[in-house]
N, C-alpha and C positions, 0 to 999 in steps of 0.2 A: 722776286723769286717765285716761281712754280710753285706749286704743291709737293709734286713729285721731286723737284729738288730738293725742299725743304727734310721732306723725310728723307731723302737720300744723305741729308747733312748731318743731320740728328741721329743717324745710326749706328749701332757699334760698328758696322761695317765700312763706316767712313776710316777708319787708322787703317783699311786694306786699299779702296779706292783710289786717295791720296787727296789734293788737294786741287790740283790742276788735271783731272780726270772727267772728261764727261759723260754724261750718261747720255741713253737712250732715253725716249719719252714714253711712258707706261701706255702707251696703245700695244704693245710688243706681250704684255702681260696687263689687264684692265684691273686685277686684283693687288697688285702690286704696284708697289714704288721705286720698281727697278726694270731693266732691262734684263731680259732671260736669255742665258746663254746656254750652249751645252758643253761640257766638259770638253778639250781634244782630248785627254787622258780616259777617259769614259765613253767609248765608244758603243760600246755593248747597253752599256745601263740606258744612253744616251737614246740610243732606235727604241727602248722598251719604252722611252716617256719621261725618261729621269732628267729634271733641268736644277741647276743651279744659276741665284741669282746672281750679280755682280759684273762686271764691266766685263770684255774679252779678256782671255789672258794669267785671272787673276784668282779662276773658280776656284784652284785646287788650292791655294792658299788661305782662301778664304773657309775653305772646308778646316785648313789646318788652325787658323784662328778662332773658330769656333770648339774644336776640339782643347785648342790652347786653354783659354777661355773656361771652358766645365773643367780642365783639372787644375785650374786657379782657385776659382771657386767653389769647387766642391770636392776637395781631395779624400780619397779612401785611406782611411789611418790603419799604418802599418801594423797594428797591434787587433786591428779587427778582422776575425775570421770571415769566411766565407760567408754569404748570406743564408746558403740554402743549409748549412752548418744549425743555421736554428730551427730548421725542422727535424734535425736530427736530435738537437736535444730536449724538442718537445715530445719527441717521441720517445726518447730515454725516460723522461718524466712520468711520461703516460706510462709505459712497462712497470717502470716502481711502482707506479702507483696501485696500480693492477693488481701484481704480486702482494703489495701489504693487503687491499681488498680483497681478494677472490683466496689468493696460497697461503697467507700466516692466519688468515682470520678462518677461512676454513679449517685449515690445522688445528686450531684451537677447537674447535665445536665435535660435540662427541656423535657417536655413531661410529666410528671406523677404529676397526681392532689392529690393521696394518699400516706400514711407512705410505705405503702404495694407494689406500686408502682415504687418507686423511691429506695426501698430496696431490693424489689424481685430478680431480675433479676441480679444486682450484687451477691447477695448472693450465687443462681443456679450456675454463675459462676464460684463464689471461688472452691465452692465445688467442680463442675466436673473438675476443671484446676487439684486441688491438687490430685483427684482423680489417674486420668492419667499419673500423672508425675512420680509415682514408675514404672509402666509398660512400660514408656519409659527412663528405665533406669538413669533414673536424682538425683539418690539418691547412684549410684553405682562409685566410686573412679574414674576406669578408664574413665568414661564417666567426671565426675564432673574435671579431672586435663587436659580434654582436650578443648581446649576455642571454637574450630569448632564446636565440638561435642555439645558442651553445650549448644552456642547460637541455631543452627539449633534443636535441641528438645526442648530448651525453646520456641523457634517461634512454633513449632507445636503444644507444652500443650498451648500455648497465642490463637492460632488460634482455638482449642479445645473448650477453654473456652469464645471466641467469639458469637463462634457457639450457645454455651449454653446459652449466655444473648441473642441474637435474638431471640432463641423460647421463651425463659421465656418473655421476655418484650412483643410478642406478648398476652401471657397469662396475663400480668399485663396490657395491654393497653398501651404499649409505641411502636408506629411503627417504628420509624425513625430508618433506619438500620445502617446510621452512629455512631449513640451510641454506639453497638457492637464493631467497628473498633477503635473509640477511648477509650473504656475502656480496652481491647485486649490491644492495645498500651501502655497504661500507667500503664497495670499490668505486660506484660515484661518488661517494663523501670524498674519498682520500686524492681521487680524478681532481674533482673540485678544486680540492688545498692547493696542488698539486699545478692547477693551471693556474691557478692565481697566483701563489708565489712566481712561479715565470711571468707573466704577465706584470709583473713588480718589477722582475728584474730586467726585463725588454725596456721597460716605463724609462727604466732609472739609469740604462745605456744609453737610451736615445739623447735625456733629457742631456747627456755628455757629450752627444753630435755622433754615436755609433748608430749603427744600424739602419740609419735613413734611406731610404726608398726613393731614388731620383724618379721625379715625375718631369713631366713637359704643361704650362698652363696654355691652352688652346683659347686663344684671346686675351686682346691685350686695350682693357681699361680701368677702370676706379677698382669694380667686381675684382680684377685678377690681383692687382696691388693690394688688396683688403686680403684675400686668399693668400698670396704669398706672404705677407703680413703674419697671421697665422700660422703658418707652418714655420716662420724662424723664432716667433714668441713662444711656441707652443711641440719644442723640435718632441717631444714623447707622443705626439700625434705621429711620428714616425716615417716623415715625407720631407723632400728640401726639391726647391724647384731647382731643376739644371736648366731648362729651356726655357722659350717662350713663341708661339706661333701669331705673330702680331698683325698683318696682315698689311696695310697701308699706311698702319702708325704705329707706333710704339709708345707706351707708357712712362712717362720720366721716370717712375722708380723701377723699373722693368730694362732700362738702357745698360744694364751691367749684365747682363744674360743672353748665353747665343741665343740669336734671333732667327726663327724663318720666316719666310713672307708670305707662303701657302701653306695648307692643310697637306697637299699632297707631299710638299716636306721634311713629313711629320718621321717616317718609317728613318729618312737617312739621318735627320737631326736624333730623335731616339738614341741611333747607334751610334752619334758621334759621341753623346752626351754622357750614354748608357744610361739612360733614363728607361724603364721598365715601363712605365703609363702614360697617363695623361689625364689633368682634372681642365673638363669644358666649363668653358661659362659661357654659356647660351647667351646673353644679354650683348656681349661683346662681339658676335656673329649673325649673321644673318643664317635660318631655317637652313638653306639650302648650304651651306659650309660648313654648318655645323655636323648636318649628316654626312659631307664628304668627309670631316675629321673623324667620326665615329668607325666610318667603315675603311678608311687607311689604315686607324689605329689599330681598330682587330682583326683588319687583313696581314698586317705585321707583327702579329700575337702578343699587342702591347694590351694593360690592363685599360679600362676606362671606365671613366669616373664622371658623375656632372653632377655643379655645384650649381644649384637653382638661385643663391643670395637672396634668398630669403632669411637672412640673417634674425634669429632669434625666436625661429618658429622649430621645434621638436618633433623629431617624427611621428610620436603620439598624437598628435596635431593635424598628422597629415592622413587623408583619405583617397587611395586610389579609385580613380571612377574615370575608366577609360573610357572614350565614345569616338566611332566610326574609327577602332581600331590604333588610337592614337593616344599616346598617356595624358591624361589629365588627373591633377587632383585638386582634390578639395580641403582647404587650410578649416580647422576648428577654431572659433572664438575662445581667447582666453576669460574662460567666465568663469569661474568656482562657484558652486553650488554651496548655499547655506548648511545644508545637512555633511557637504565636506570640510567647510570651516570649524563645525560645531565639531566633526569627527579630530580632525586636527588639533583641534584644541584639549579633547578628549586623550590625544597620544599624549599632549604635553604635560598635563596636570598629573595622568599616571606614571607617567615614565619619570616626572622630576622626582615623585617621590620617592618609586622603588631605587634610582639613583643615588637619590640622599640616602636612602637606610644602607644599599649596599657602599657605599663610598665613606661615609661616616667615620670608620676608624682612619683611611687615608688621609682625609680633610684634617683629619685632629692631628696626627702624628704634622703632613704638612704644616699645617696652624704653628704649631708649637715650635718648629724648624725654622719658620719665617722671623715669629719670633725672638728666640733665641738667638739669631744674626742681628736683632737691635733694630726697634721700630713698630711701628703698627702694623698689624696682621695683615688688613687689608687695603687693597688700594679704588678708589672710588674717583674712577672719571667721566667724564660727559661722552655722552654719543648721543647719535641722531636714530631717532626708531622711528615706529609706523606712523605715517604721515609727516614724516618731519618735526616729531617733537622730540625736545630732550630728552633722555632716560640717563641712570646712571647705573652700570651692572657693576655688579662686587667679584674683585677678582683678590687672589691672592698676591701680597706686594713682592714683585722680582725686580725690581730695581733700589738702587741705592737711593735714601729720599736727598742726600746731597751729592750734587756733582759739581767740577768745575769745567764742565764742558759749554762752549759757546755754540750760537744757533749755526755758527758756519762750520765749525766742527763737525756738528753732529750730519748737516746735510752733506760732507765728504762722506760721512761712513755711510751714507744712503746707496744699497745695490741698485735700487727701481730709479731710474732715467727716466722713462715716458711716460710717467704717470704723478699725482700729487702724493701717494701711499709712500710711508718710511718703512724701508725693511733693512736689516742689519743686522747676520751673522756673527759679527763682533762688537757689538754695540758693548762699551765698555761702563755703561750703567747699570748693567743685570748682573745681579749677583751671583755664585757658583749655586747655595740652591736655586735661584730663581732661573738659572739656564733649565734645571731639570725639569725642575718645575712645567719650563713652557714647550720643552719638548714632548713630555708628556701629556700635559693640556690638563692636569692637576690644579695649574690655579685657577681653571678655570671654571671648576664645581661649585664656587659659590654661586656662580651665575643661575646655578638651580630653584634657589631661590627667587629670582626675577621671573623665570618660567614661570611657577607657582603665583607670582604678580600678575601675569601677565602681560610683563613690559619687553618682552624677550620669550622665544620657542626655541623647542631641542634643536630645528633646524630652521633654516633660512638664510637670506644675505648675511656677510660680515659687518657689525656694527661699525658705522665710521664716526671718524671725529667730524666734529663740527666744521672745523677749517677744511678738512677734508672733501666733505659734503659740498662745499660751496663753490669748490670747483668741478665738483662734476656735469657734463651737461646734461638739457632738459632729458634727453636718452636715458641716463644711465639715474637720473634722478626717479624713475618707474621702481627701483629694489626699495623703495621708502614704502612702496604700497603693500608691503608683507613684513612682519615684525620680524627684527635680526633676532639669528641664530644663535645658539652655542656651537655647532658645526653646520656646515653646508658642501654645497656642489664644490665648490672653490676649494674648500679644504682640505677634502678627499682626492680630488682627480687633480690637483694643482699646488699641492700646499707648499711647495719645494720651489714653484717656476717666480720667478721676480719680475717676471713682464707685467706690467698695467691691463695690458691689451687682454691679457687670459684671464684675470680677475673680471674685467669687466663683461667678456664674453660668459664667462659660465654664473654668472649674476645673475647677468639679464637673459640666460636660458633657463634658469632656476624661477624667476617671477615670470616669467613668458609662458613658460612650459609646465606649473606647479600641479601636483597630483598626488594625492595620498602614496602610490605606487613607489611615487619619488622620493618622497620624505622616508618610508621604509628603505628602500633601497639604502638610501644616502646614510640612516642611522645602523644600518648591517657593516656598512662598508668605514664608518669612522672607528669601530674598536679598532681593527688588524690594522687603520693606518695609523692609528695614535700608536700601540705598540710598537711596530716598528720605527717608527719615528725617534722612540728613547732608547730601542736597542741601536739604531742608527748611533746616535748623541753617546752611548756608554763604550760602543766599538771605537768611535774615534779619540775618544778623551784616551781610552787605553793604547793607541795605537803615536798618539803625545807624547813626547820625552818627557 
């Protein structure tokens, strides 16, 4: 059998072709593995350039099976509004948030003897803040998923809107120019809260299959299957592949997705799919295909994206240094500096403590809880730390020290499939305080104590078990070279998903990528997720007959 047969057999598009149908021989099209026809129903699009692939006869059905096809696999669930519905209520948000910044906190602060007064001038602000912030991009995805980006032009609309309550307050009789600077202030504070609870609840629709963003992957090999891979492990990343632009082969796990056989199309497949973008992967293309898919795709005002799979390298990593006009960058060696380890170490020791003093009355009332349900306080198991040696953290005991549960049992209640990690929502060996316990991450203060060893830090990988460790491969065995956490990347931006795949990715973007920067960040961002996590755990037990 040919080549060109071959792919022509292996395609989704074989249950259109048939069985006893043959094809042309890809001299007709050199890019592809089909013979190109043009629609007779497509007369118009046909003179403009427009071909579809597939035997005579059968285009416009095969147009229909590919359509068939995206709303199999990617149906839009009746109960989800509109998409651009979330800019509206980002923008609701932002208005509140304004309002309690710049109009109740202004009201409050003295100088103005009138309604008019004390109302004005936050008002002028709201206004011109919200004004501003579509023109500074604050309402556009790639701007909104970047946290640099986002604080630095939320300080600029705050600084904006500052501006605007100093002239108005002149006009209302309030001079004092400090008002400005503390209304400013407390309308990015409340901005802030304000994006980030939405940005919670965007997280925690997607992570339920709402809200997803059809893309198109523009090549099809290992790179695109690893990508797509991704976005179904990882659906709060807020993407689900409808397409695939495969070119002369097709990928085996890619064979379940309408497929086209050129870049050129990119525009019709889009709209059969209603896919919005497109994520390139350059590796899977030759230069010159690559750029005809870049310029189909924004000739048809689709978004575009490229994924360089450079898997495990962080954009802090990466250095633009374009030459003769053309992007290049340059990757940074993961190398940590002595004087940042010492700093690191320096968070640890101070933070375990002022931790312990302020946590101290929790830990004891816990303590005493644990307790009192019968048993020893604490529970004391093996993990693997830095470099692969044993350590043993002290956690508070949430499980029952006897069960009659068998090893086949327990691996039924296991959610994680693709990976060696036990996770389990209803693990019926955890006690009712020790649910609370782990939803709030309470028992896990003793571990502060380890800090203060040194056998464990505030952040870093998730301790694993031993049996655990042993199956991991040489890859993923690199998180042993930084001492496990009490929180990390994973537990903040993930702590919810059950996939292996997302554990093991933001691990090894955490020991790849590690930087003082990241460790704050990561310790800003574990309080509001551990809270919410036990209001999460008190709302459903209430919500239980």
């Amino acid at each position: 059998m040919r080549r060109w047969e071959q792919v022509a057999s292996e395609s989704p598009f074989r249950r259109i072709v048939g069985a006893g149908t043959t094809l042309a021989p890809p001299e007709a099209r050199p890019d592809v593995g089909f013979s190109v026809h043009k629609s007779p129903r497509l007369n118009d699009a046909a003179e403009m350039g427009e071909m579809v692939i597939g035997p005579p006869g059968v285009a416009d059905d095969m147009r229909a099976d590919r359509v068939d096809q995206a709303a199999r696999f990617f149906p839009l669930s009746a109960t989800d509004p509109p998409a651009r519905s979330l800019g509206t209520v980002l923008r609701v948000v932002d208005l509140a948030a304004l309002a309690v910044g710049f109009v109740l906190v202004g009201y409050e602060l003295p100088g103005a003897t009138t309604l008019e007064g004390r109302f004005g001038p936050g008002v002028v602000a709201a206004i011109v803040t919200a004004a501003v912030m579509r023109p500074l991009g604050l309402y556009r995805s790639r701007c909104c998923s970047n946290p640099g980006a986002l604080l630095s032009r939320l300080m600029v609309a705050a600084a904006v809107g500052g501006g605007a309550f100093a002239v108005a307050a002149l006009r209302f009789g309030r001079p004092p120019p400090w008002h400005a600077v503390v209304c400013a202030a407390a309308a990015l504070t409340t901005t802030l809260m304000g994006r980030w609870q939405y940005g919670r609840f965007l997280r925690a629709r997607r992570a339920e299959g709402h809200y997803l963003r059809r893309v198109l992957l523009v090549g099809s090999n290992a790179d695109s299957a690893d990508l797509r891979t991704i976005f179904r492990s990882e659906p709060e990343l807020g993407y689900t592949v409808a397409g695939v632009v495969a070119g002369d082969s097709v990928h085996p796990s890619l064979t379940d997705l309408p497929v086209a056989g050129s870049v050129a199309d990119i525009p019709e497949l889009a709209s059969e799919t209603g896919a919005s973008g497109i994520f390139l992967v350059p590796y899977a293309l030759s230069s010159g295909a690559a750029e005809a898919a870049v310029s189909a795709a924004c000739d048809a005002g689709l978004h575009v994206q490229i994924w360089p799979g450079l898997r495990g390298v962080g954009t802090p990593r990466l250095r633009a240094v374009p030459m003769s006009g053309e992007p290049f960058f340059y990757v940074e060696a993961r190398r940590a500096a002595r004087w940042q380890l010492l700093v690191k170490r320096v968070i640890d020791v101070v933070g375990a403590v002022l931790c312990l003093l302020c946590t101290a009355p929790i830990l004891g009332i816990a303590a005493l809880l644990v307790k009192l349900d019968g048993g020893p306080v604490f529970y004391r198991g093996e993990r693997v730390g830095l470099h692969g040696r044993i350590i043993v953290p002290l956690k508070l005991r949430t499980m029952a020290e006897t069960h009659d549960l068998a090893p086949t049992a327990l691996q039924k209640l296991n959610q994680r499939s693709d990976g060696p990690l036990f996770k389990s929502s209803s693990d019926p060996r955890v006690t009712a305080i020790g649910r609370f316990l782990r939803a709030s991450s309470i028992d896990e203060l003793p571990q502060l104590w380890n800090v203060l060893r040194g056998t464990m830090s505030l952040v870093g990988p998730r301790p694993a078990l031993p049996e655990e460790a042993a199956q991991f491969d040489p890859v993923l065995q690199r998180r042993s070279t930084m001492r496990p956490g009490m929180t990390g990347l994973w537990q903040v931006e993930a702590r919810l998903n059950r996939s292996f795949n997302a554990y093991r990715r933001l691990d090894l973007r955490y020991v790849d990528n590690w930087s003082i920067r990241l460790d704050l960040s990561i310790l800003l961002a574990t309080i509001p997720a551990v809270v919410s996590q036990a209001f999460r755990l008190i709302r459903d037990r209430r919500k239980c007959p």
